[in-house]
N, C-alpha and C positions, 0 to 999 in steps of 0.2 A: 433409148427408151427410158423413159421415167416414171414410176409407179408409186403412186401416194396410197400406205397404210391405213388406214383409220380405224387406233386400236392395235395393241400389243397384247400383252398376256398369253393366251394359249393360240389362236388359230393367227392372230396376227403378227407373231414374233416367230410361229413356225414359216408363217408362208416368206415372212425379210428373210430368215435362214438361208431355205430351201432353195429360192431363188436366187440368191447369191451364190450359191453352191453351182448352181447351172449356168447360169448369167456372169461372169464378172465384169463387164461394163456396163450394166444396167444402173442409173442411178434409182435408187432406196429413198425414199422418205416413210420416216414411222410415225404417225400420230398421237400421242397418248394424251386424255385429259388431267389422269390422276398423278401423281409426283412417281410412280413406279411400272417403267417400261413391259418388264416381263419377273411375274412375281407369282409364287405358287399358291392360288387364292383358298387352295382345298387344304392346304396347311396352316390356314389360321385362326382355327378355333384352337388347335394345338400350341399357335403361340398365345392365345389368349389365356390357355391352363396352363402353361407353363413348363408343357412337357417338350416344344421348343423353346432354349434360350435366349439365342442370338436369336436378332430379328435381322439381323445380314442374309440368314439362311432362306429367310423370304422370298429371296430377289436374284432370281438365276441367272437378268443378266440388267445391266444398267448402262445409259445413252451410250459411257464410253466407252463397254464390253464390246456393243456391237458396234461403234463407230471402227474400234483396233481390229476387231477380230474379221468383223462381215462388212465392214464400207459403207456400213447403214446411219444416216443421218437418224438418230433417234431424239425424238424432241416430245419431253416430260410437260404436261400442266399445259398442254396445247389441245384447246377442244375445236372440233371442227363441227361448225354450226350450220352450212348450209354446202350446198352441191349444184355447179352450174355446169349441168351437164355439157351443154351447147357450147359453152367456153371450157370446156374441161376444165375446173379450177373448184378449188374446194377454200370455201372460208376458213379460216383458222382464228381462233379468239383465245386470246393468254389468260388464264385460268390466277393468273399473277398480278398484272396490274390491268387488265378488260381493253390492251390494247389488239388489234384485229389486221389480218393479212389477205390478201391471195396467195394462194398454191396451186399450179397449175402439175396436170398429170397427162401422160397419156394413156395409163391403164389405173383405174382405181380397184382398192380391194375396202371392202366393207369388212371389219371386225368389231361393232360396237357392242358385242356381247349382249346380256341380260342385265335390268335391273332388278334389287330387292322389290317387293310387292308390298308395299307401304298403304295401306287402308286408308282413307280421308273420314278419319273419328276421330271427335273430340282427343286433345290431348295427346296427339302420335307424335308430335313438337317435341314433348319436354324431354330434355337432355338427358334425363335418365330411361327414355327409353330410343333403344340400340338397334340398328342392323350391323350383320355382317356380311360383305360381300366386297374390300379394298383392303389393301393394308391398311390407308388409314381409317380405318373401320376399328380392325383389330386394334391396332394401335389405340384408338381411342378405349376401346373395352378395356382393353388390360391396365391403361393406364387409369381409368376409371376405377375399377378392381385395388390396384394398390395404393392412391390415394383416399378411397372413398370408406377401403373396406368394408363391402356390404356385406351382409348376413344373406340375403334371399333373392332370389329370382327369379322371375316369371318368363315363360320363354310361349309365345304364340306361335304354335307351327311344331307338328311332330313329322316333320321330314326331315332329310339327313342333316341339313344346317342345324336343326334345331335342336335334334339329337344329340350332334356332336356339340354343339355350344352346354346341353345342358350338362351331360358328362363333363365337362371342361371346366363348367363351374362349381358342380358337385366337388371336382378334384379338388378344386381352391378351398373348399368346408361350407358353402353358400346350399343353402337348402333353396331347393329349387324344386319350380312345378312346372308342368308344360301341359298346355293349354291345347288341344285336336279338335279342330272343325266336324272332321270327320269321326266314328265310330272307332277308327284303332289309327297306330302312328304307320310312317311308313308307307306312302300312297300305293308305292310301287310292289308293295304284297296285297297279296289277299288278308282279308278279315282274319280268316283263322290262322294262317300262318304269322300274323303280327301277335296271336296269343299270346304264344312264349313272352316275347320281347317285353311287353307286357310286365309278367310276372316278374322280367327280370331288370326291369328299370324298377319297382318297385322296392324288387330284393336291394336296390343299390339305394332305397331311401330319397328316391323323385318321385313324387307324387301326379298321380295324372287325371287330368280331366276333360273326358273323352265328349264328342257329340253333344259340342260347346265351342265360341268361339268370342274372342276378343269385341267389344263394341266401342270402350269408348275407355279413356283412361283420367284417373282423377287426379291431381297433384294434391299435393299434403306434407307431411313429414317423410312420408313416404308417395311410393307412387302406386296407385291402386287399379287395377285392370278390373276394369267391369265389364263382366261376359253378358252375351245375350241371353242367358238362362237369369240374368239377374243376379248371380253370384258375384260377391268382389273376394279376388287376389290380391293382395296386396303385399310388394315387396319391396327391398332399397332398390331395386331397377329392372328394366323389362328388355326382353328381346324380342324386337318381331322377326319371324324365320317362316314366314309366309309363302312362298317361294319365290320365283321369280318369273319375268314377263321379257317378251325379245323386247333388248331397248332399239326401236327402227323406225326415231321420228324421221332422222337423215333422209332414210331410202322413202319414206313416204311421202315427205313432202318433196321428194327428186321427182317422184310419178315413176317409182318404180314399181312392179308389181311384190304383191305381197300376199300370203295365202293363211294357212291355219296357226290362229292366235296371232294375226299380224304379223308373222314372221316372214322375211323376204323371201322370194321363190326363185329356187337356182335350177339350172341344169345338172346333170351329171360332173358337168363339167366346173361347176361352181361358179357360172356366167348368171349373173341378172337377167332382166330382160332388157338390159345396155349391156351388146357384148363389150361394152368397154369397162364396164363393171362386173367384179367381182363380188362376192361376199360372202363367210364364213363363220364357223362360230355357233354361238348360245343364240344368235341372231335368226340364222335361217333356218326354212324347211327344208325335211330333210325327208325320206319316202321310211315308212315303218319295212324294216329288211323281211320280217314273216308276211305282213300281211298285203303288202304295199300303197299302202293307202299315205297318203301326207299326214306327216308329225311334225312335235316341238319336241327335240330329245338334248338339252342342255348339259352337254358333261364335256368334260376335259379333252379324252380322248378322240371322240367324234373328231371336235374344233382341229387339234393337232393337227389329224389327218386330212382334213379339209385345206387347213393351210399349206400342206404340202402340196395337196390334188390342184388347188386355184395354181402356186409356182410353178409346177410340172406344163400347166396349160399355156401359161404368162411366156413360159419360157419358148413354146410349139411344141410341145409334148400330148398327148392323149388319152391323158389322167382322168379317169371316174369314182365317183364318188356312187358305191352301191344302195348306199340306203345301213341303219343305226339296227341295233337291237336292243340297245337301252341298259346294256351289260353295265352293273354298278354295283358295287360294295362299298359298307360302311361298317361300322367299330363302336358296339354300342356297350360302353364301358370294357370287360373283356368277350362279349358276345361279339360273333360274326353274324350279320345276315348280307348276301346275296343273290342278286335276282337278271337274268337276261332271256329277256324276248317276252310273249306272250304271258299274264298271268289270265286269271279267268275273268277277272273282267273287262277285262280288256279284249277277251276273246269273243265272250258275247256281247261287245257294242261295237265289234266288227265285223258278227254275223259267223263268225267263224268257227264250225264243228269242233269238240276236243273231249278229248275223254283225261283222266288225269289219278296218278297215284300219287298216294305219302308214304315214304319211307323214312323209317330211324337208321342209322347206320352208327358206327362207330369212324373217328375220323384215323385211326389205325386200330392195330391190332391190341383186341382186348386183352390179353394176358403181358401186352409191353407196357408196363406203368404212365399214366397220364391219356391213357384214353376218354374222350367226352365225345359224345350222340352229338350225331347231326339231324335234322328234320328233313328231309326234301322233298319238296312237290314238283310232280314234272308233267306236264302238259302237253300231250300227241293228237296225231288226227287219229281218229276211229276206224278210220278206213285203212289209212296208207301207214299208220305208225310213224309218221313224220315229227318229229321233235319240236314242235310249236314254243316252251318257255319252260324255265324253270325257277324255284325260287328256295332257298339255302337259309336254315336260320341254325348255327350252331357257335362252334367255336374254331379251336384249328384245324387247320385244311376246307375249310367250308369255300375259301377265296378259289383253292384252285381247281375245286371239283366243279362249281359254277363255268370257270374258264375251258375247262373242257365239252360241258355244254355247249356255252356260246360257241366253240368251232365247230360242235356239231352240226347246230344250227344253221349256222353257216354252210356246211356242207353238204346240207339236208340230207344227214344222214337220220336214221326210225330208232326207235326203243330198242329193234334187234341187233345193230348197231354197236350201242350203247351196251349191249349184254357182252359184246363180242371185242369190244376195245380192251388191247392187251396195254395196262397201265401199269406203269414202275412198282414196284410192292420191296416190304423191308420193315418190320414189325413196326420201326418207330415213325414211319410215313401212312402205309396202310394197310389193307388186311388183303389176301388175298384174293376177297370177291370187293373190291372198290365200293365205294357207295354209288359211284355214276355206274357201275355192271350192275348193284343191288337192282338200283333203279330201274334199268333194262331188262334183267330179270323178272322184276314184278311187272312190268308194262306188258312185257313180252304174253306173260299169262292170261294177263287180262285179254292182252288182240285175239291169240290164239282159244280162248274159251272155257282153260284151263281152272282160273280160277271167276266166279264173280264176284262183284264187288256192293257194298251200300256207302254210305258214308254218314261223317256226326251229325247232318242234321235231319237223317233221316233212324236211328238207334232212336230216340224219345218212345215215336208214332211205332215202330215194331214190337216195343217192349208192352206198351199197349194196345196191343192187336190181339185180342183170342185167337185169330189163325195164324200166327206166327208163334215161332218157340226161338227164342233168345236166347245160346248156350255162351257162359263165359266161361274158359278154359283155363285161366290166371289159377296158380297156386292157392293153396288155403291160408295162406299170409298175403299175399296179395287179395286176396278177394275179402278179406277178414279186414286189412286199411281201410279202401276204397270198395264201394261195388251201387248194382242198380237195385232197388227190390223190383220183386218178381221175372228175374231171371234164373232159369235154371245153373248149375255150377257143376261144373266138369271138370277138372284136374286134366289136362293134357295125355299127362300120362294114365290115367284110368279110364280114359275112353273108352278104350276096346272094350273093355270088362261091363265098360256101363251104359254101351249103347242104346239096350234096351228102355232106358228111361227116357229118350227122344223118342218123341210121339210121331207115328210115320204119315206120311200123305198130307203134309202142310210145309213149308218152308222154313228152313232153320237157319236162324241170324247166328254167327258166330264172331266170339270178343274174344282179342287176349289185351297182352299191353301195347304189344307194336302191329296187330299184324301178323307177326310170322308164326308164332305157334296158330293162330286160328285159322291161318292156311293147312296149316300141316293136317287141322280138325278136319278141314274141311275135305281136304282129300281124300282121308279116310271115312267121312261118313258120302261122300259122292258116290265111290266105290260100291256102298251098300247100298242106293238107290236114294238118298237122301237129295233135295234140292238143295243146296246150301249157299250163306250170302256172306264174304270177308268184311267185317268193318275195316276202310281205311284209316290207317293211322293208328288204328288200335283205339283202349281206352284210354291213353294216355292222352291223346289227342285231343278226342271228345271231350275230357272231362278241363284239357285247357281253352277249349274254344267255348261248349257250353257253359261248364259251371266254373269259369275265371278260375281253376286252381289247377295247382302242379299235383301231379301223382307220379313217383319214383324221380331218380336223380338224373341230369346230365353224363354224373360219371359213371352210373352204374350200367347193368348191360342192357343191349338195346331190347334185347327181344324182352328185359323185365324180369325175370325165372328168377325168384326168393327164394330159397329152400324152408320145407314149411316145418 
């Protein structure tokens, strides 16, 4: 049997592996077009900043790694151009001197990945504006970077490429701006959960220019991005980090089928609609695991295990491929944010019921030095408390509270669940109520009836309502920084004593910093007949998502408490 690659890197260098592992007489051909067989692509904004140095470390494996190790004919700067199905044979054209072959297969596997999303506007030509998505991509930046030594940056695209590029070139000393189509960075958060992030690319001295986007670029001494607001940027060089698109002219013009955003359309099994093709990757459609509806979910991991599932199959195995959750984390200078499965908007343009908390947590134990607040939002059904998504904006430990989510999710385990998961604990990891129990805890309240909830963008419209009373509970130092006018002010701890000034027989909104004290209000004025309403996320929240500003610290405690 002989099975021609097309495409190495992640899902096409796992599935040559895997199958050699099962197979050892199967003849291997690997395709690559770019000069680098299997190279770690998510590692190269890192070598662009220079927090890798070797650029050997790029390249996990090369033609003759896997010719010695795995029997695999690996062949670099070889694009394959066209696919005859009917003759089984795939064109090959050398990317080196544009001479052209046949290759004949009897199982083909598709890995052509994704390309950057390169805009056709004036000026995307000039040399000084960048993607990244190849080594020689990087390669070209970094080398760019230390001959050119630019001053500044313009980076189009606040998703994780462009993030991580513009920290990369912040680290170099380059003043950089990044440029967001959309209202906040970060597609795969919600609005208000990108707030933070926000405040805190800022704190890091990148400038950002939101619900705007690239139109056309001017050359000059410099190179000048001119947005469609009519603004120009203007820096020694630009990056577009736009995202990317399944690159699947191959399979289309095969007449293979292909489904959401052109992406190929597989089985479980990772069969085309030619069981004699395969395909994997940044390429194909893949079924959303919560919702199950067809998606485009481009990451690493997916592809991997995809390449594995297509071998397993190749080989007469009965490998599936379940369906993504979109599990990602990214490194936004020393912020963490992560996100897998469902956020809310995603939830409602897939029709899908959710109810949803925000919790601050600490990412271990406050009195172990080095603790910093985590955010978390976490997204259930209202009925069944089924774990739909979450999304993580802190610092450490954010990566692997996220991962315990996504198994959750996977396991369709509920918020009560989540309450009841016994997790490692040890001051300098975490605290004895975890953040993902926190989390399960607060949900838990909300299913069962215990607590209600409003949230920030509903605190404005309550504060000016005659028939509501709006009690903040925050300390007299706290409330003396930051506060709303015309809300009443309650000291947590003088509740009892001063109940009497909440007006009865109307409904009482209550605020602290996080949350958790204006639960605690709320339980005691419940008790007394009171209807009461918890702002989520507290004021902290609100006042990052309304009014663009921070109130209290990362490292300080979550629930807020200043002594007055």
């Amino acid at each position: 049997m002989k099975v021609v690659i097309v495409g190495g890197v992640a899902g096409g260098a796992s599935c040559a592996a895997r199958l050699r592992r099962l197979d050892e007489g199967a003849e291997i051909v690997m395709l690559e077009r770019t000069g680098y067989v299997s190279y770690a692509n998510c590692g190269l904004p890192y070598y662009v900043g220079g927090e890798i140095q070797d650029r050997a470390k790029l390249t996990l494996q090369t033609p003759a790694s896997f010719s010695s190790r795995f029997n695999v004919d690996a062949r670099v700067r070889s694009e394959v151009v066209s696919i005859d199905r009917a003759a089984r044979t795939v064109r090959v054209r050398s990317t080196v001197d544009g001479s052209e072959y046949e290759e004949p297969y009897d199982v083909l596997v598709l890995s052509p990945g994704a390309r950057p999303r390169i805009p056709d506007i004036p000026g995307a030509d000039d040399p000084r504006v960048m993607v990244m998505r190849t080594v020689e991509d990087a390669l070209a930046m970094r080398g760019f970077v230390e001959r050119e030594s630019p001053r500044s940056a313009v980076v189009c695209g606040g998703g994780y490429i462009g993030l991580e590029a513009a920290e990369n070139l912040s680290r170099m000393g380059l003043a950089v701006t990044v440029v967001q189509r959309s209202d906040h960075v970060l597609p795969t958060l919600d609005r208000d959960m990108a707030a933070d992030v926000h405040h805190h690319l800022r704190s890091k001295g990148v400038e950002l220019v939101l619900s705007d986007a690239v139109a056309s670029f001017e050359a000059g001494e410099r190179v000048a991005a001119v947005l469609s607001s009519g603004r120009r940027v203007e820096a020694d060089m630009a990056v577009l980090a736009l995202g990317v698109v399944p690159d699947t002219r191959l399979a289309s013009e095969a007449g293979l089928e292909t489904g959401v955003n052109g992406t190929i359309v597989v089985d479980p099994g990772m069969r085309t609609s030619d069981p004699r093709i395969y395909a994997v990757g940044d390429a194909v459609q893949v079924s959303d695991l919560v919702t199950g509806a067809p998606s485009h979910i481009p990451l690493a991991g997916p592809a991997n295990r995809q390449g594995r599932i297509a071998a397993e199959n190749i080989a007469g195995g009965h490998a599936e491929y379940r369906g993504s959750l979109g599990s990602s984390v990214v490194r936004v200078f020393d912020m963490t944010v992560a996100t897998t499965g469902l956020n809310e908007a995603r939830a409602r343009a897939a029709g899908v019921p959710y109810d949803r908390v925000c919790t601050y947590s600490a990412s271990h134990a406050t009195y172990y030095p080095g603790a910093r607040n985590m955010c978390v939002k976490t997204l259930f059904d209202p009925v069944s408390g089924t774990v739909l998504g979450a999304q993580i904006v802190g610092y450490e430990g954010a990566d692997k509270r996220i991962d315990v989510i996504a198994t959750a999710i996977r396991a369709g385990m509920t918020v009560e669940d989540l309450a009841e998961l016994e997790l490692a604990y040890a001051p300098p990891y975490s605290s004895a109520k975890d953040p993902v129990n926190y989390a399960g805890f607060v949900a838990s309240n909300v299913m069962n009836g215990l607590v209600r909830q409003f949230h920030w963008d509903e605190l404005d419209a309550r504060v000016a309502d005659p028939g509501c009373t709006v009690v903040d509970v925050r300390t007299e130092k706290e409330f003396a920084q930051q506060h709303l006018d015309g809300v009443l002010h309650i000291p947590l701890d003088d509740l009892r004593g001063r109940i009497g000034e909440i007006p009865e027989g109307r409904p009482v909104y209550l605020v602290c910093h996080s949350g958790l004290r204006s639960y605690i209000a709320a339980r005691i004025l419940e008790q007394r007949g009171y209807e009461c309403y918890n702002l989520a996320g507290g004021f902290r929240f609100y006042a990052s998502v309304v009014r663009d500003m921070e109130v209290g610290s990362p490292d300080g405690p979550p629930c807020g408490i200043i002594d007055g």
